[in-house]
N, C-alpha and C positions, 0 to 999 in steps of 0.2 A: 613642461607646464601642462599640456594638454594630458600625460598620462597623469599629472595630479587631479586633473579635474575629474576624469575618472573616476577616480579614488574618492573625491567627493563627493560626484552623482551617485555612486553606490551607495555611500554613509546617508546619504540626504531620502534615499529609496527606501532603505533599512528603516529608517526615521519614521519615515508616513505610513510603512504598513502597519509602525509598534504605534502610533497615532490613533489608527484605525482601530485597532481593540485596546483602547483604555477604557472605552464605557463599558465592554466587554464582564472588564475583571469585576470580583466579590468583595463583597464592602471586609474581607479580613485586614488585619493585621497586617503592616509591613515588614517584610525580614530582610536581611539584609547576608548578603550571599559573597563569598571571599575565595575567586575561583582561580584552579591553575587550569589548562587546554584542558587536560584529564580531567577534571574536576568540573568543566564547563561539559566535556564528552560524554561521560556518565548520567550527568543532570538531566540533558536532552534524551539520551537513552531511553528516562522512563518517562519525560514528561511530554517528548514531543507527540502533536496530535498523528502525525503521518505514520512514526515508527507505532505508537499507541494502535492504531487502527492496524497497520499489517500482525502485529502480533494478536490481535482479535479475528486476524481475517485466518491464522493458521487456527484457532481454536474455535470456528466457523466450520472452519476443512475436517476436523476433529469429529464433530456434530455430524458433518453429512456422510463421512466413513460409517461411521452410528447408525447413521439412518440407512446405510447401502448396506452393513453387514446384517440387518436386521431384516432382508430380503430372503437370506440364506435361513435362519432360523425358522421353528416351526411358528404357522399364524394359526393361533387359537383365540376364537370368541364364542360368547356366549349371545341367545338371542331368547328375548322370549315376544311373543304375541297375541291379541286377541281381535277376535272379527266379530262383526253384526251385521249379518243376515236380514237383513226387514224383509225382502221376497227370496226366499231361497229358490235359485238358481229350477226350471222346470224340464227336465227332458221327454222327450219322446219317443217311444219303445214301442217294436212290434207286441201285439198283444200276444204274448206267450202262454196265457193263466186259459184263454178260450177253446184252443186245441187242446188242452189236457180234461176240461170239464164236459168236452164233448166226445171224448176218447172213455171216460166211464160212463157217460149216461151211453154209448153205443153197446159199449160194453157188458151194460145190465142190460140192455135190450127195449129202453125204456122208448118210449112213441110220442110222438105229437100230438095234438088235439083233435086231428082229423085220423089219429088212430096209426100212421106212418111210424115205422120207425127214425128215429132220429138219424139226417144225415151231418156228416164234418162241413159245414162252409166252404167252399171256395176262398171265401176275403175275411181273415178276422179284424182286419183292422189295426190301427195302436193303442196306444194306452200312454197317458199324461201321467207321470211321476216326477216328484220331488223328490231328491236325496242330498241329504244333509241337515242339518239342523240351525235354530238363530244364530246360537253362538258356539263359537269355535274359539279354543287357545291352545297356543304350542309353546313349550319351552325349551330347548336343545344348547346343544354346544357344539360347534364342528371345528376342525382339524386341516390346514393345507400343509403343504411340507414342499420344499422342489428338491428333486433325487439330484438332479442334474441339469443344468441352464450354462451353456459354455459362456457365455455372457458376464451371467452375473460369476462365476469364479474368475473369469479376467477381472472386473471389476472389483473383486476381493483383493487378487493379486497388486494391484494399483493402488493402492491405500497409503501404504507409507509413501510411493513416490508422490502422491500427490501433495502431502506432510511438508515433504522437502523439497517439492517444486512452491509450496507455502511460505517456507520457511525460508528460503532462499531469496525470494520476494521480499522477503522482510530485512533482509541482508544488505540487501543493496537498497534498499528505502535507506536505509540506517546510514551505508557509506556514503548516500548523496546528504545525508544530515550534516554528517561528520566531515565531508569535503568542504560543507560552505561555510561549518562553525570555525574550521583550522583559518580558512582564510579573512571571514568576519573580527574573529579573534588578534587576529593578526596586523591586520588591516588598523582597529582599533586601537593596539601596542604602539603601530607605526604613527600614527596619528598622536599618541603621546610625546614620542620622540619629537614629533613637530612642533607641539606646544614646548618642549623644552629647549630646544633653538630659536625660536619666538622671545621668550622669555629669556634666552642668551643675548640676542641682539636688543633686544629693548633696553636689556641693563647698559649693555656697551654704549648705544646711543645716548641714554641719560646718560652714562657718565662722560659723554663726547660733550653733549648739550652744555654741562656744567664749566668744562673744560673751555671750548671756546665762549660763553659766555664771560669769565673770567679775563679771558685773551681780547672780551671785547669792551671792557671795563676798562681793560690795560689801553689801548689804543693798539692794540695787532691784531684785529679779525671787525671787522664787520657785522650791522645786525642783519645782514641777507645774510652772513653764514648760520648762525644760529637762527635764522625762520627757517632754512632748507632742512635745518636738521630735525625740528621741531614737525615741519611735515614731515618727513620722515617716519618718526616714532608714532604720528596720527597714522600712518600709512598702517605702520605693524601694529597697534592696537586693533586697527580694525579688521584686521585679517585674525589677529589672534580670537577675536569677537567673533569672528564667521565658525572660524575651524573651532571654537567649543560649542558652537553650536550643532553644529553638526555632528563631533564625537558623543555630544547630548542624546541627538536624534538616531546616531549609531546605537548608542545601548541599546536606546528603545529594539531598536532591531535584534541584535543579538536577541536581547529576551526572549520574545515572538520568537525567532529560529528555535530555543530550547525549550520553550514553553512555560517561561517564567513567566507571574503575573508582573507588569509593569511598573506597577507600584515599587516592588521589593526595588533595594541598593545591590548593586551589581560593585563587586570590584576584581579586577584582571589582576592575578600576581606573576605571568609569566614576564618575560622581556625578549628582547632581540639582540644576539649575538650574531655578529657574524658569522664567525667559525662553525657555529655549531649549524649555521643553515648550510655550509658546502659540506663539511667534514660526512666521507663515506656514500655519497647520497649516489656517485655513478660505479661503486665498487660492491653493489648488492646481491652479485649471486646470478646463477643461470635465470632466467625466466619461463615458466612454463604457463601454457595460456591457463590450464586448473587453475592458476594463481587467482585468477580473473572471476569476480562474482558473477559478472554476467555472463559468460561462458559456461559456468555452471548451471546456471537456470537456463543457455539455452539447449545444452545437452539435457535434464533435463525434461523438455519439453520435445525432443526428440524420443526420449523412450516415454511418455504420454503417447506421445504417434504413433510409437507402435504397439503399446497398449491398443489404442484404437483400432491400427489394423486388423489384430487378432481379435477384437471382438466382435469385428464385422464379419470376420471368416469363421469363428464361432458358432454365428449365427443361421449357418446353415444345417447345423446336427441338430437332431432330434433332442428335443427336451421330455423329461420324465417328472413326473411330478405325484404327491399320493393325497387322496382328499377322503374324508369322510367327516359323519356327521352320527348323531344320537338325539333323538327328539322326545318328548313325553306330548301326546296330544289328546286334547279332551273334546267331546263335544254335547252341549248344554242344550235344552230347549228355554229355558231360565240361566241369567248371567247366576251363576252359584257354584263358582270354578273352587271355589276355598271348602267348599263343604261337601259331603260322600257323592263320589262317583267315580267311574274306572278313567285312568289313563293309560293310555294305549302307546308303545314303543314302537317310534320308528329310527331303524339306525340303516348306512349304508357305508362302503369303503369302495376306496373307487381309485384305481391305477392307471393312469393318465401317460399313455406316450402320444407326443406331437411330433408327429413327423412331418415338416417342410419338402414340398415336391415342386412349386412353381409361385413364384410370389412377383411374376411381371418383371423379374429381372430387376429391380429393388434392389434387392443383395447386395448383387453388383457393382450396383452405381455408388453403393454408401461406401463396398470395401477400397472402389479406384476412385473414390473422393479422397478418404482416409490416407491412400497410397501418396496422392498426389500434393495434402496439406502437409503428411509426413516429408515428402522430397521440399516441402520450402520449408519449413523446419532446418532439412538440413544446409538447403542453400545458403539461410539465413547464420547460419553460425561457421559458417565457411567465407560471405561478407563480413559477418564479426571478427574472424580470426585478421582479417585484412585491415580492416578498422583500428585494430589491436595494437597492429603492427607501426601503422599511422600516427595513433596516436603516443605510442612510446619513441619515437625518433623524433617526432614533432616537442614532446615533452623534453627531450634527451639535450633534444638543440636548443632549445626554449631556456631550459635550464643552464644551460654553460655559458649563454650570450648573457642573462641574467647575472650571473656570479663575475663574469668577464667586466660587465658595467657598473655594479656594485662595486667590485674593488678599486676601478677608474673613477667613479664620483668621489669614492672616499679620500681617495687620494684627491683628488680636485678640490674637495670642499677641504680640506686640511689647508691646502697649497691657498685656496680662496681667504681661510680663516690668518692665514701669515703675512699675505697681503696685505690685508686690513690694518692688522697691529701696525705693522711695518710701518706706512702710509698715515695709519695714526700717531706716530712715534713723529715721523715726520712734519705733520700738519703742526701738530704741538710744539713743535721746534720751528716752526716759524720757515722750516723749508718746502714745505709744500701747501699747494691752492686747496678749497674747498670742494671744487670738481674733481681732484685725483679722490678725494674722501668719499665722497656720495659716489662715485665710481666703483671705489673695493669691495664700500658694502653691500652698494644691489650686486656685484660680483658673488659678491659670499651670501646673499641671502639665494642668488639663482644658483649657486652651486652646494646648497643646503635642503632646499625642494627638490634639485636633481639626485643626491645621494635618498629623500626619503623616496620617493620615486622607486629607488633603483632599490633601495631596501623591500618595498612592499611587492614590489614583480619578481624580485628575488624567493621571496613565502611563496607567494600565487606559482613561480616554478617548479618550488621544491613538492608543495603539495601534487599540484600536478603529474609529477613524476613519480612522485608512490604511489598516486591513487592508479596510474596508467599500467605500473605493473604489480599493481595486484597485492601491495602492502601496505596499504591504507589502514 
C-alpha cells in the first residue's frame, strides 16, 4: 500500500504542474492525440521545451564557431571623416626666415643707419605659425590579416568538438525526457489496469449485493449482511472516484512532460504485458561505458581540456600579423570637400611580429590552472565510470527482485481471486458466514493493489536498467 501511494503522489504531482500552465496555453483548437510510447517519444522530441532549447543551444554553438572563425579571415573596413578647426592648432618655431635675410643683406654689404655694416644677431628669436587648415576630410579603407595566433588555430581546431560536446548535451536532455515519459506512460497504463479491477470487484459485489438480498427476503441472511456489503461497494466507489481523479491529473502531466497544450485529448494505446517486460531484458550484450551518454560528454569535455591546455601553451609564441591602410585626404579653408580641389594619398603596410618575453609569469598560471581543471575533468569521469558501475548492479538487482515479485502477486492475486468465488459459492449455499465473505474480498482487493504495485516497479526496473546501460 504504501508503494501505491507513491504511485499516487507522483500522478497527483504530474497533475498540479499540467494545472499550473493551463492559463498558459492558446486560445487554439483542441486536437485530439492517439499515442503508442514511440508515438508519445517522437512527440516530445520536438515539442518538449528542454530538448527545444538544447537543440537551439547546438545552433547557438554554431553562431559563435561563426563568430571565432571570422578572427582568422581578413578584417577589412572602410572609414571616412571630417574635422573643423575653429582655432587651428598654433606652433612655435625657431625663427629660421631671420638668419637667412640677414645672411644677404651682409652679403650685399648693405649698413645700418649709423653707416655700420650690418651684423647676424646673437638671438633671432621664434616665430608663431599655424599649420593646417579649418577643414580637414579623410576617406580610406584598411586591411588586418593575422599570419599566425597559436591561439586562435587551437581554437579553430576545437570547433566541431565543441558541436558535439552541444550536441551530446542535447542527447542526454532528451534521454532524461525519454526516462520519465517511459515511466509517466507507464505508470498511467498501470493505473488503468487498476480502474479495471475496481470495476471487476464492483460488478462482483453488486452481483453479491443482489444475491444475498434475495437470501434475505428468503429468511437465510440478514439485513447486517447486505449493509456490510453495500459499505463495501461505497468503499470501492470511492476509491475508484480518487484514482480517476488522479489518472485525470496524470494526463495533465504527461502533457507538460512532452509539451502538449492541455487542452488536446491524449489517448495511450500501448498495454502491459508481463512477458514482454522480463523477456531478454538481463541477456543484452557486453557493456561498454561508450554505451553511456554521459560518459561521452564527459570524455568530451576532457579533450576541451586539453584544447585548453594547448592554447595556453600557445600563447607564448610570437604572433605575426599584416595591416595596412590607403587614405584619400583633403584639406579645405571652406567646407567644399565635393567641389575642385586636390586629394592627397596616404597609404602604409605594416608587418607586425609580437614577440612575448615576460608577462609576470600570467602564462603560467593560466596553463597550470588549465592543467589542473583538465586532471578534474578526468577525475570526474573516472567517479562516473564508478557511478556506472553502481548504478547497473543496483538496476540489475532492482530488476530481478522486481520480476521475482511480479510473478509472486500474480500468482497471489489469482490464488486471492479463487478464494473469493470459492467462499462466494459457499456463502450462497448457505455454508458459510458473512465474515469469511468480506474477508476474501479485502483479501483479493489487497492482493490486487499489490500485483499493480508490483507491475508498476516492475517498468520503473526495467526502464532503469536500459537506461543504466546505455540502451535507452
Amino acid at each position: 500500500m504504501k508503494e501505491w501511494k507513491m504511485v499516487k503522489w507522483g500522478l497527483v504531482m504530474l497533475g498540479t504542474v499540467g494545472l499550473m500552465n493551463v492559463q498558459a496555453q492558446t486560445k487554439q483548437e483542441a486536437e485530439i492525440h492517439i499515442f503508442s510510447l514511440q508515438q508519445a517519444l517522437d512527440y516530445a522530441r520536438e515539442h518538449n521545451v528542454q530538448v527545444k532549447n538544447a537543440l537551439l543551444d547546438i545552433r547557438i554553438q554554431e553562431q559563435t564557431n561563426r563568430e571565432f572563425t571570422g578572427a582568422a579571415y581578413p578584417q577589412i573596413s572602410g572609414n571616412i571623416a571630417a574635422t573643423y578647426n575653429p582655432n587651428v592648432a598654433t606652433q612655435v618655431i625657431p625663427n629660421f626666415i631671420s638668419p637667412a635675410t640677414y645672411q644677404v643683406l651682409i652679403n650685399e654689404g648693405v649698413k645700418d643707419g649709423s653707416g655700420n655694416p650690418i651684423q647676424m644677431p646673437a638671438e633671432m628669436g621664434f616665430i608663431a605659425a599655424q599649420f593646417g587648415t579649418k577643414y580637414n576630410a579623410t576617406a580610406g579603407i584598411s586591411l588586418n590579416q593575422i599570419i599566425f595566433d597559436g591561439q586562435v588555430f587551437v581554437g579553430l581546431q576545437a570547433r566541431q568538438t565543441l558541436i558535439r560536446f552541444r550536441e551530446k548535451y542535447a542527447e542526454i536532455t532528451e534521454e532524461t525526457i525519454r526516462t520519465n515519459l517511459y515511466k509517466v506512460y507507464y505508470q498511467l497504463v498501470a493505473a488503468k489496469t487498476q480502474i479495471e479491477l475496481l470495476d471487476a470487484n464492483i460488478a462482483l459485489l453488486n452481483k453479491l449485493q443482489h444475491d444475498v438480498r434475495i437470501m434475505q427476503e428468503n429468511g437465510f441472511a440478514e439485513k447486517l449482511d447486505v449493509d456490510k456489503i453495500t459499505v463495501q461497494l461505497a468503499n470501492l466507489h470511492t476509491e475508484k472516484t480518487a484514482a480517476l481523479n488522479q489518472i485525470s491529473n496524470g494526463y495533465l502531466g504527461i502533457k507538460v512532460l512532452m509539451g502538449m497544450p492541455v487542452k488536446d485529448s491524449l489517448v495511450l494505446t500501448d498495454t502491459l504485458i508481463d512477458e514482454e517486460i522480463k523477456n531478454g531484458m538481463l541477456e543484452m550484450g557486453e557493456f561498454n561505458y561508450t554505451q553511456r551518454k554521459d560518459y561521452q560528454y564527459a570524455n568530451l569535455g576532457i579533450v576541451l581540456g586539453e584544447y585548453d591546455v594547448r592554447r595556453y601553451k600557445l600563447s607564448k609564441l610570437p604572433t605575426l600579423s599584416l595591416n595596412g591602410y590607403y587614405n584619400k585626404n583633403a584639406q579645405r579653408s571652406k567646407f567644399n570637400f565635393l567641389g575642385k580641389g586636390e586629394w592627397f594619398d596616404i597609404s602604409a603596410v605594416t608587418l607586425q611580429l609580437h614577440i612575448p618575453i615576460f608577462s609576470g609569469f600570467a602564462a603560467n598560471a593560466r596553463i597550470a590552472r588549465a592543467k589542473l581543471a583538465l586532471q578534474q575533468s578526468i577525475n570526474q569521469q573516472e567517479a562516473l565510470k564508478i557511478s556506472i558501475d553502481r548504478e547497473i548492479e543496483t538496476a540489475k538487482n532492482d530488476f530481478r527482485t522486481a520480476i521475482a515479485t511480479l510473478d509472486y502477486q500474480k500468482a497471489n492475486m489469482q490464488l486471492a481471486e479463487s478464494v473469493f468465488r470459492q467462499t462466494k459459492k459457499k456463502f450462497e449455499a448457505g455454508m458459510g458466514s458473512n465474515t469469511e465473505i468480506t474477508q476474501a474480498q479485502t483479501d483479493m482487493k489487497m492482493a490486487q493493489t499489490n500485483y499493480i504495485n508490483a507491475l508498476y516497479n516492475a517498468i520503473i526496473a526495467r526502464v532503469d536498467y536500459i537506461k543504466a546501460t546505455g540502451k535507452l
